[in-house]
NUROTI-913524 format. One record per residue: z, x, y of N, C-alpha, C in turn; residue in three letters. Coordinates in steps of 0.2 Angstrom, whole numbers, plus 2048, in hexadecimal, padded with zeros to 3 digits. Atoms other than C-alpha are relative to their C-alpha. Example, Ala and Ser with C-alpha at 12.3 -4.5 7.8 and 13.67 -1.06 7.14 Angstrom:
! residues 2
8008047FA82783E7EA800804806ALA
7FF7FC7FA8248447FB8037FC805SER
This chain:
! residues 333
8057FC7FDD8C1804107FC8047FAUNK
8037FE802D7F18840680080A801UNK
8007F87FFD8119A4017FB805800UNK
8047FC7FFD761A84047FB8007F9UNK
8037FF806D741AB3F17FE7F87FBUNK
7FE803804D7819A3EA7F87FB800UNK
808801801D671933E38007F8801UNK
803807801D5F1813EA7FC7FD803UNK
8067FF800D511783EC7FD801804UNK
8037FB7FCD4A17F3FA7FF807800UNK
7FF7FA802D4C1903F37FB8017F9UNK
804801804D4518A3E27F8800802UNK
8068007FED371833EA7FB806801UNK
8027FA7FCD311923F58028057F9UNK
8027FA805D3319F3E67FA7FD7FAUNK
806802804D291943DB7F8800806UNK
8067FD7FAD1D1943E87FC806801UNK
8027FA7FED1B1A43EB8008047FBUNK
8017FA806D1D1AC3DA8068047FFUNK
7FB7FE7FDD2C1B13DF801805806UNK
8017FC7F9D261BB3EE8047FF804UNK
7FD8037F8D301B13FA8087FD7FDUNK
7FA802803D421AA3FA8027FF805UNK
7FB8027F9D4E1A2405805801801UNK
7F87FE800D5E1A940B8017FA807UNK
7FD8057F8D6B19F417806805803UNK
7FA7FA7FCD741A74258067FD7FFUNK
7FA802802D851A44288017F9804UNK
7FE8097FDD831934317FE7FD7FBUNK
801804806D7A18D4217FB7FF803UNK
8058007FED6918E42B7FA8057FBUNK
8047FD805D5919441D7FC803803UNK
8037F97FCD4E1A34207FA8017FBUNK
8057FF805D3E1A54177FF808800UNK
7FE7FA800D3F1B64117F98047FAUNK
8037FE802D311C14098018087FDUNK
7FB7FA7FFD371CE3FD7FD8067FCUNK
8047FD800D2F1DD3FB8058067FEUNK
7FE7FB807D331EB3EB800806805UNK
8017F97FED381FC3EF7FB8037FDUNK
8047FB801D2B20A3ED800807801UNK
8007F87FFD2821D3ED7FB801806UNK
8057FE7FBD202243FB7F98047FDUNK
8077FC801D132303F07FC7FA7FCUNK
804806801D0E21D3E87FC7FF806UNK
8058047FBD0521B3F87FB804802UNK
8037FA7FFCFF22E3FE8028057FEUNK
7FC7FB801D0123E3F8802804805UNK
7FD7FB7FAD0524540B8047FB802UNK
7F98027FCD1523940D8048017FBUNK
7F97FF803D1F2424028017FC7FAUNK
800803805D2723D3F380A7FC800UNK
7FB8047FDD372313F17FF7FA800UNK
7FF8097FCD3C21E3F57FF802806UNK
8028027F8D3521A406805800803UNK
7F97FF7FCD4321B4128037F9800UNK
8008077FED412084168077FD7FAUNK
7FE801808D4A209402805803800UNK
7FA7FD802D582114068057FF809UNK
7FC8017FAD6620C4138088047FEUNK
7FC7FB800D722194178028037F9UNK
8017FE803D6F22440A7FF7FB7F7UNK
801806807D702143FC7F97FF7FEUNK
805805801D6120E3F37FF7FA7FEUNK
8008087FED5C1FD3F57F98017F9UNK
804803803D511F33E87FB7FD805UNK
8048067FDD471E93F58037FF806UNK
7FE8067F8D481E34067FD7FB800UNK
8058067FDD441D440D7FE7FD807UNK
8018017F7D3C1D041E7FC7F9800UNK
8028077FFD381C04247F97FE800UNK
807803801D291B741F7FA7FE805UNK
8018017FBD291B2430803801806UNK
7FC8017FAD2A1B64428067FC800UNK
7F98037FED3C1B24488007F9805UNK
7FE8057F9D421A245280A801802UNK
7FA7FE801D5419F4568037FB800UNK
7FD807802D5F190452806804800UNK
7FA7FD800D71192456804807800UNK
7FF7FA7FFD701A245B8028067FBUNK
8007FC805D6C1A944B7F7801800UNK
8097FE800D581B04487FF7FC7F9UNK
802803809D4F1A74397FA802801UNK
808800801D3F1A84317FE7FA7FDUNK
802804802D361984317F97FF800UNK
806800802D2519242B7FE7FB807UNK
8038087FBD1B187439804800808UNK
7FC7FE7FBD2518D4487FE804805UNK
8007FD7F8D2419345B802806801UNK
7FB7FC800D291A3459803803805UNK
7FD8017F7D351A94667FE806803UNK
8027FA7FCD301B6472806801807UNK
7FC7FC7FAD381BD4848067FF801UNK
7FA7FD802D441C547C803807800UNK
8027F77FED4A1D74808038037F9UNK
7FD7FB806D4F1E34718067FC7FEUNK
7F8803802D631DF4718007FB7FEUNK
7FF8077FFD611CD4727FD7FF7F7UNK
804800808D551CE4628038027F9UNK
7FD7FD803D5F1D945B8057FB7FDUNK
7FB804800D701CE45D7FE7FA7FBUNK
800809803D691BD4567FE8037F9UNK
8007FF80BD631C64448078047FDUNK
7FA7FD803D741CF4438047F8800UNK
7FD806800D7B1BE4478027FB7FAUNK
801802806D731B74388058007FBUNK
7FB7FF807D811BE42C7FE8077FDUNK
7FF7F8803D841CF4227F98007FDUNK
8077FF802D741D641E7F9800802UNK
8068007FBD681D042B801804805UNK
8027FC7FBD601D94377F9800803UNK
8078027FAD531DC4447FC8077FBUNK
8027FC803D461E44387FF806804UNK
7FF7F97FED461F64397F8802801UNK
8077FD801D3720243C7FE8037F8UNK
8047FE809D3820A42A7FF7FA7FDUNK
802805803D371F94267F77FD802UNK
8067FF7FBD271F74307FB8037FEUNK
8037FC803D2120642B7FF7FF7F8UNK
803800807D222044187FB7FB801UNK
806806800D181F341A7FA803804UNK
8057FD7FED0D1FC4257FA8047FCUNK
8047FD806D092094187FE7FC7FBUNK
7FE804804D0B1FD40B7F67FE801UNK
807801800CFB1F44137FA804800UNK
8047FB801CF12024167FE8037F9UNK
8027FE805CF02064068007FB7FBUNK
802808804CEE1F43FD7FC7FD802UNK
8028047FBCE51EC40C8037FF804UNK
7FC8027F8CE81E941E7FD7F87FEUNK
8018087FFCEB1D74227FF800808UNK
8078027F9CE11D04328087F9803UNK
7FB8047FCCEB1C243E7FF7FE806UNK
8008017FCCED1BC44F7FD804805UNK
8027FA7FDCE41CA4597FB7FC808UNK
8038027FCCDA1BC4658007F9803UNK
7FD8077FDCE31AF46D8007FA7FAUNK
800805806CE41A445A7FD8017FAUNK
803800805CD71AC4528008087FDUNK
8027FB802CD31BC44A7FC804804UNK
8077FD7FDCC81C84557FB8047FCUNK
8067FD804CBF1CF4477FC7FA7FDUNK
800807803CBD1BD43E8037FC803UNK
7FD8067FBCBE1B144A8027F97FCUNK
7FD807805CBD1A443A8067FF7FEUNK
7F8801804CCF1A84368017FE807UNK
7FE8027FBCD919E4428087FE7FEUNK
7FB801802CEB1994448017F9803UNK
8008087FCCF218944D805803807UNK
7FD7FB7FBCF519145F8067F9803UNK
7FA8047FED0718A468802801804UNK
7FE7FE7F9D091914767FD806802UNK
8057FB7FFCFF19D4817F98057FAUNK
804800804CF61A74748027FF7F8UNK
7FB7FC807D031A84657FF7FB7FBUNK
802809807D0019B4558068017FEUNK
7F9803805D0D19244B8018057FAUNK
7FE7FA806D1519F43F7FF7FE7F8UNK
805802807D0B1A042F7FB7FC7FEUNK
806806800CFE1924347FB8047FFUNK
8057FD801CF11A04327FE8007F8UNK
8007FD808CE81A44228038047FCUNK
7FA7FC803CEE1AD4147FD808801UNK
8027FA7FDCE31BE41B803800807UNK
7F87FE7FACF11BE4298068007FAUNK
7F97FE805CFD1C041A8018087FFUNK
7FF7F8801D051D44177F98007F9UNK
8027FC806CFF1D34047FA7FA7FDUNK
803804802CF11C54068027FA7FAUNK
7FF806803CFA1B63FD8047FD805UNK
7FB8067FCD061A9402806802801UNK
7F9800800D131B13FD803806805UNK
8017F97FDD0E1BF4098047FE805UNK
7FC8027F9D181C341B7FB7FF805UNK
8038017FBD101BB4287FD801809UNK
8007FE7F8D081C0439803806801UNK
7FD7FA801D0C1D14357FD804805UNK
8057FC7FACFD1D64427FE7FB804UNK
7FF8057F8CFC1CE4538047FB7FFUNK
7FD8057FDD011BE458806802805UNK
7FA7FE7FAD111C74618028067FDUNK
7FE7F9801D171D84618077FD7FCUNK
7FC7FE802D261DB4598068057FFUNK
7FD7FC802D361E345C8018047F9UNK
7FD7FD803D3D1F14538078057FFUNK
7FA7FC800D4E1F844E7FE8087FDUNK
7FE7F9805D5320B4477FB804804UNK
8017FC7FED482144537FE800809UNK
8018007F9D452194657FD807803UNK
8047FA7FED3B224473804803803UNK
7FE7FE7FAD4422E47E800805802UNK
8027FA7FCD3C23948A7FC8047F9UNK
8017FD806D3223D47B8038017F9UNK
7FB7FF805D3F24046F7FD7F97FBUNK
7FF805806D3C23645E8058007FFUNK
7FA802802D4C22F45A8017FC7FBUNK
801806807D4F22544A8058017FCUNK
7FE801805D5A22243A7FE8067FBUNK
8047FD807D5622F42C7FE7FA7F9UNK
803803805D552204218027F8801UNK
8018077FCD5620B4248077FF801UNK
7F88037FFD6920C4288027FB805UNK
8008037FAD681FC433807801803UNK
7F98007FDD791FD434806807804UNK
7FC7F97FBD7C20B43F7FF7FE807UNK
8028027F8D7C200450802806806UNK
7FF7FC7FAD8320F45A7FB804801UNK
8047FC801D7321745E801808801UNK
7FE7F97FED7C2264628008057F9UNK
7FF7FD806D7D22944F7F88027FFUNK
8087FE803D6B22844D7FC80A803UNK
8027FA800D6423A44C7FB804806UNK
8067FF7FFD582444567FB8037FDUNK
8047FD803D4924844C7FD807801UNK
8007FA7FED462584557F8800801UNK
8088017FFD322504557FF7FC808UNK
8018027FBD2B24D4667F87FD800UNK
8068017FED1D24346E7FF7FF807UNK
8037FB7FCD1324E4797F97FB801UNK
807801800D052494847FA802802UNK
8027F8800CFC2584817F77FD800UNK
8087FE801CE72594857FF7F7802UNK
8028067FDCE924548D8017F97FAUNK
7FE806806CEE23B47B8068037FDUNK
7FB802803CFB23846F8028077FDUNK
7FF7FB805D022494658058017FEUNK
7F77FF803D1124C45B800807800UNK
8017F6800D1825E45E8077FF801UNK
7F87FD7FDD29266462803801806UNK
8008007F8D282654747F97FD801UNK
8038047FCD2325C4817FE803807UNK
8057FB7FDD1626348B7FE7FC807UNK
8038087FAD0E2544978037FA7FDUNK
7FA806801D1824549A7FC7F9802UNK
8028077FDD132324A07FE7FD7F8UNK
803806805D0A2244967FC8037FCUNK
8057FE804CFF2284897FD7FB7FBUNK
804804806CF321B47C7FD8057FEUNK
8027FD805CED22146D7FD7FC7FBUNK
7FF805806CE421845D8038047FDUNK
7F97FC807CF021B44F7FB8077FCUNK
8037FB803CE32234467FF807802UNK
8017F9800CDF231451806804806UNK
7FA7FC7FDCF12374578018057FCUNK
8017F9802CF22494558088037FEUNK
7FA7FD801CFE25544F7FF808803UNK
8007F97FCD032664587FC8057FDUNK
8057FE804CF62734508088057FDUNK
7FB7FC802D0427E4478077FE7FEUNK
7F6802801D152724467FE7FC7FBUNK
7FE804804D1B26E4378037FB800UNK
7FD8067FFD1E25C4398037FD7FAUNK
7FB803807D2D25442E7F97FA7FEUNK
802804802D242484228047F9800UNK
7FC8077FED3123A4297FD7FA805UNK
8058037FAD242374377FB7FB7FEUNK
804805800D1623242E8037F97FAUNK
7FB806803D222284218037F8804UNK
7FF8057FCD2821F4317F97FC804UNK
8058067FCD182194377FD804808UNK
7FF7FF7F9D192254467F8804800UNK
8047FD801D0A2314427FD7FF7F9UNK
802803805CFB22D4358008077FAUNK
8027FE806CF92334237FA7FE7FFUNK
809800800CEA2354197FF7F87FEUNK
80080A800CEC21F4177FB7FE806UNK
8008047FBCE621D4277F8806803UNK
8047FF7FFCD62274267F97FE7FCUNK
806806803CCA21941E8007FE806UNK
8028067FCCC121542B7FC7FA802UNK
802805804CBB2064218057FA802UNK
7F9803800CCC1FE4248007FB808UNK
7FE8067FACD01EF432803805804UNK
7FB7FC7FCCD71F74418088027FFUNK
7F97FD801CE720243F8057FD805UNK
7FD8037FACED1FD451800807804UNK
8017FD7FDCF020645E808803805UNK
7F97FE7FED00212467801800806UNK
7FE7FF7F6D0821247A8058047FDUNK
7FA7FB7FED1421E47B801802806UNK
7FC7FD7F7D1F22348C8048067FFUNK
7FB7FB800D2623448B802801807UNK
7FD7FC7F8D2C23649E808800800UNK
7F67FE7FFD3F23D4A18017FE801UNK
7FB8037FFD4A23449F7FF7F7801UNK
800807804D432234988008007F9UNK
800802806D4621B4897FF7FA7FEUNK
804805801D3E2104817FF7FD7F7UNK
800801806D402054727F87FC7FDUNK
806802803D312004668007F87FEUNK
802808804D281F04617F88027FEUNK
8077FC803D191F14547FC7F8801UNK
806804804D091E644D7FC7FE805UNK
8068037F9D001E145F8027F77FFUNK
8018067FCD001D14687FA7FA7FDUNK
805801802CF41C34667F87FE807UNK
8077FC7FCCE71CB4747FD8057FEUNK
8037F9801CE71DB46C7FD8027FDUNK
8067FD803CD91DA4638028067FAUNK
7FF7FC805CD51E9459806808800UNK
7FB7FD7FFCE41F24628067FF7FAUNK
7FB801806CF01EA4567FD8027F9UNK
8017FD808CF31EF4458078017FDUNK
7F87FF804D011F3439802806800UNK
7FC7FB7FFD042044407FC7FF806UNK
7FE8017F9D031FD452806800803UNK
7F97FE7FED1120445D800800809UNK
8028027F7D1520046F8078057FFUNK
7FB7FC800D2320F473801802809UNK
8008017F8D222084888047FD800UNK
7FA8057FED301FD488807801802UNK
7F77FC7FED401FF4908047F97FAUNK
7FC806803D4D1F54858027FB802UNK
7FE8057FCD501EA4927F97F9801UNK
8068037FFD3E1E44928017F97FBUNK
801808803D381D04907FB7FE801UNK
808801800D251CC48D8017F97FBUNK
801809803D201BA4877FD8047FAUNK
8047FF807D171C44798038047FEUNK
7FB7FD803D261CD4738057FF7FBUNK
7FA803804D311C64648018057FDUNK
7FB7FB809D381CB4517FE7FD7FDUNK
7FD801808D3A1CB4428058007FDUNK
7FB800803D491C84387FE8047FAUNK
8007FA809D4D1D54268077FC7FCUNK
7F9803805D591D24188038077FCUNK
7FE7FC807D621E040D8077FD7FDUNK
7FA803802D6D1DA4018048057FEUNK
7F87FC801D7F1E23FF7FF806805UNK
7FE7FE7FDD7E1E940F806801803UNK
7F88007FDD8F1F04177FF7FC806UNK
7FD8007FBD931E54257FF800806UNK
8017FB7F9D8C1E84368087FA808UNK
């Protein structure tokens, strides 16, 4: 069986290809994973209001990481492992756990990408270019001339879009990073308001009991979205990303805007492709796990710092999948 690291040509291939952008790992059934691997960074390289340091996404339980790599493409699942393949049905109605399980599956290392992973990429484009994608049942809603090769209901074959559906506009970029299907995510949750998360990409803290409470709330204070310290009015709330607010006087941790959760000053070009757009459920005693980047109906709702925060973990929508991640020399889950 071919080993994760051991070089052949299908590995060759794809990194010449790509420049070295892309590479192939194999899980432990010996199944290949198209993987796109993306350099650590500092967060004051992107804005001077998200602090300074390695991006969180760059450090897993207190460790620094060189790089992560998140899959090129939407997940499928072969053997009851997740892969990322080119030209593929990507899978969907699938609830959190489940998505979770089949990237753990994969072998030491894999995982159901994370939101700081999400969010770096998110910022990441925000400040180099947003990329465009499935947002209109195959095609672009802004550019209806970009189109992809639809496969089922609205969602295109993984990567058949052009290279402006790419993260970093090439080939070697990650794919359908904006619509075509929402997107689980690991390492964060709502409940009853409460932001809850990781202080930094420790995917391997499956006990969610260990994950933290941030002490930051979302409140839905004056009828939208507001991050504050308490929760003031309860129920559903939408917001576009760009104009969610923050409590007039609370010092809000800069972990917030780092995670994607509330914007920095990246996300005030209003020159830029739509941001996307937020649902949030603070009511008692629900919790609710997240899926980012919008659908491919949501138009100019989607975006790379689009967040759906209405889901109970149990939830199964045809327009629901993943993504698979990679860190190398990770302990073990």
């Amino acid at each position: 069986m071919t080993t994760i690291l051991t070089p052949d040509p299908l590995r060759k291939s794809v990194e010449a290809a790509s420049e070295g952008k892309c590479t192939v790992l194999y899980t432990s059934k010996g199944y290949p994973s198209y993987m796109t691997i993306v350099p650590a960074f500092k967060c004051e390289e992107l804005a001077d209001d998200l602090g300074t340091g390695l991006h969180p996404a760059f450090i897993v339980g207190g460790r620094e990481v060189s790089e992560v790599m998140i899959g090129t493409y939407l997940s499928v699942i072969r053997g009851g492992q997740a892969l990322s393949l080119p030209y593929q049905n990507p899978h969907t109605s699938i609830n959190h756990d489940d998505a979770k399980e089949a990237c753990l599956a994969s072998g030491p290392g894999f995982h159901l990408m994370t939101n700081w992973e999400s969010a770096a990429l998110g910022l990441w484009c925000m400040k180099h270019g947003l990329p465009r994608g499935n947002t209109n049942y195959g095609k672009s809603h802004s550019h209806p001339e970009e189109e992809g090769m639809v496969c089922e209901h609205g969602k295109t074959l993984t990567g058949s879009g052009p290279i402006t559906w790419r993260h970093d506009g090439t080939m070697g970029g990650i794919a359908d990073l904006v619509g075509n299907i929402w997107e689980h995510q690991d390492g964060l949750k709502l409940v009853a308001g409460k932001i809850i998360m990781p202080a930094d990409n420790d995917f391997t803290l499956q006990c969610e009991d260990e994950w933290p409470d941030t002490g930051v709330r979302i409140d839905g204070a004056n009828g939208s979205i507001q991050i504050s310290d308490k929760v003031t009015s309860r129920g559903w709330q939408s917001e576009s990303f760009r104009n969610i607010t923050v409590k007039e006087g609370y010092d809000m941790p800069v972990s917030i805007k780092q995670a994607l959760i509330a914007p920095c000053s990246l996300a005030l070009n209003e020159n830029n492709e739509p941001l996307g757009n937020v649902w949030a459920d603070n009511t008692a005693k629900f919790t609710s796990v997240p899926v980012r980047f919008g659908g491919w109906g949501n138009a100019g709702d989607a975006g790379v710092a689009a967040l759906y925060l209405s889901l109970p973990r149990t939830g199964v929508i045809t327009s629901i999948g993943f993504r698979l991640a990679y860190i190398c020399n990770a302990k073990s889950v």
